[in-house]
Structures are given as C-alpha cells and as structure tokens.
N, C-alpha and C positions, 0 to 999 in steps of 0.2 A: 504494500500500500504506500504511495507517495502520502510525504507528508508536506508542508509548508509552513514555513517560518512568517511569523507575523506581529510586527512591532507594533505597539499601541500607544496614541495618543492621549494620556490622561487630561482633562482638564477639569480644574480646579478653582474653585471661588472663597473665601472666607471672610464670614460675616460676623459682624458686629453683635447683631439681633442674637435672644434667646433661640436654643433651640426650638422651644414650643412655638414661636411668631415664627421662624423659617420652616417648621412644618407646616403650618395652619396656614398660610404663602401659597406652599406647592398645593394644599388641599382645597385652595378655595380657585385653582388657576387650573385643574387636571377633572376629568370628571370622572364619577364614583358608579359607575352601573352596577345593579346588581346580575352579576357575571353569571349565573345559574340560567339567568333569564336573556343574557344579551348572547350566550353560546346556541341557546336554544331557538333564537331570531338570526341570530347569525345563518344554522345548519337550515332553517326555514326559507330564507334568502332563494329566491333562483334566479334571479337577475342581478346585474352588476347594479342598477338603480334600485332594487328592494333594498341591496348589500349597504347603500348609500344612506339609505331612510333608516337602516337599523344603528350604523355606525356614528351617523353626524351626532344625534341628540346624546349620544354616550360621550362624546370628548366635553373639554372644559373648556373654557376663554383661550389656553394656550395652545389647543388644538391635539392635545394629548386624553388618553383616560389611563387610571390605572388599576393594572390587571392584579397586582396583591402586591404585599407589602410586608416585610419580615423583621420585625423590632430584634435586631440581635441584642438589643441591650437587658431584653430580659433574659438572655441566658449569660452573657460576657459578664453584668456586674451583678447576678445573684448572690444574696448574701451576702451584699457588702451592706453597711451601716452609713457610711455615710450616702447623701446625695449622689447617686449616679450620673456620668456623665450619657448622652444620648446617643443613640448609632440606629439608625432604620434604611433600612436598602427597599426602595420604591422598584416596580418594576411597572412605567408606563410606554403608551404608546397607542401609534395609530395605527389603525389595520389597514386602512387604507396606503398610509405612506410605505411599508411594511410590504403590498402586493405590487407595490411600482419598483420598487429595490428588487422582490424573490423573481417578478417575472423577468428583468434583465439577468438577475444571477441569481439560481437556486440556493447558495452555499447565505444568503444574506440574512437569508432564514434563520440562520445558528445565534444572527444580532440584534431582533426584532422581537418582542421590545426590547426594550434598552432600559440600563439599570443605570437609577442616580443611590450616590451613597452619601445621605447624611448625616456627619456625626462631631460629636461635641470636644474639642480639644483647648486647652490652655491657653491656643490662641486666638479663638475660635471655633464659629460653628463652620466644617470643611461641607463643601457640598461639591461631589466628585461626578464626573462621568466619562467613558471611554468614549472617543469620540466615533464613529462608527466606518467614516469615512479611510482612517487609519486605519480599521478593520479587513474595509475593501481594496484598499489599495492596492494588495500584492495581486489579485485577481485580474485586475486591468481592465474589467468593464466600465466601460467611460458611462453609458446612462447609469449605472447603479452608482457609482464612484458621488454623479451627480444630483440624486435622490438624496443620498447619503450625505452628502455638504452640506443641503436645503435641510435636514432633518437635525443636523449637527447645530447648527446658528439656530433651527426653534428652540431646541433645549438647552442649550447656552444662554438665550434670551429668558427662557422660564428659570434657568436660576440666577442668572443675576436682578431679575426681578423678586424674585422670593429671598435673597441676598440682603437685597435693600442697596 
C-alpha cells in the first residue's frame, strides 16, 4: 500500500475572553440540529435541492453546524480540586462545502468536518484548527485545493470572531 506524507498547517488564535464567552461565540455562530433527525432528512433527501432545504436551516450565521462535541476536560482534569482549566474539541461543518471538496477528490472525505480545538492555557484561551487546504495539498487537485482555501478563511473568520 502506498503511503503519503502530509505536513499540516496549524492555525492558531488566542484570546483574551473566558473560556465560557469563547464557547458561547462558536455556539451562538454554528448551528445545533438535532442530528438523529437531520441524518434521517439527510438519507430522505433525493435531490440535490431536497439535500439543500434539509442542510441550509441546520448551519448557523457562520455557515457551519456542528456534528458533536467532546469536552476532554472532563476526563484530562478529573479529580482535581482546584478550578479546571477548559479543553473541548468541536467537530463542525458543512455538508455541502464537504460534497464540493469529496466530488473533486475522494481522499477529502478523511477532513470533513473539521475539528476546532478549544482550550484554556496560562496565556490564554488557544483556539486551534488544521487548516484543510494543507491537508490537500500533496494530492494536487487544484478544484479541491480551492474548496479547501474558501472553507479555511470561513473558519479562520468564525474564530477570530469568537476570539474577540
């Protein structure tokens, strides 16, 4: 099996704000479907225009929703006493952006959605994500490459807004 090497683009923001206001940021900017019922209109879908009318009203103001969310912080500082510091790994996205990237390149699918990592340090709140485009690069599909740019700068923009 061929493999390939694949360097990644972190980027990074850190904010001044509590953790709790740069959560309450992404959650008021992503929308929240309840996913039991948005999988189930999804599979319903038989047109590209049903697929449209089930996805739009599930994203949020940033043009994301997200699909779940993993507080590692209640397992990282269990049983500690003091104040815990914050860590939640989001995993949002659009299905739509998501079938414009997998139909030029199948392999784009392993990055959609895409994970922001928020969590709480000394110097700050860090709000992290792999850029996606850095992802695709080594493949060299130029329409995915460019899906992937246009998807990189919206969620660069949702966190430097949720940043402050």
């Amino acid at each position: 099996m061929p493999t390939r090497r694949i360097d990644v683009e972190r980027f990074t923001l850190i904010s001044s704000k509590p953790f709790k206001d740069v959560l309450a940021a992404l959650d008021e900017a992503v929308g929240h479907p309840d996913m039991n019922q948005f999988r189930k209109s999804v599979g319903a879908a038989t047109t590209f225009s049903e697929l449209e009318r089930v996805i739009q009203p599930a994203i949020g103001p940033a043009g994301f929703m997200e699909f779940i969310r993993f507080d590692h912080g209640e397992v990282v500082y269990k049983g500690e006493t003091a104040e815990a510091p914050g860590i939640m790994r989001l995993v949002i996205g659009n299905p739509l952006i998501m079938k414009q990237m997998v139909q030029h390149l199948p392999d784009a699918g392993s990055y959609a959605p895409v994970t922001i990592l928020v969590d709480q340090r000394p110097d700050g709140v860090h709000l992290s994500y792999d850029r996606v485009a850095s992802l695709l690069g080594p493949y060299g599909n130029m329409e995915a490459s460019k899906v992937a740019r246009e998807l990189d700068s919206k969620v660069e923009a949702l966190l430097a807004s949720a940043a402050g």
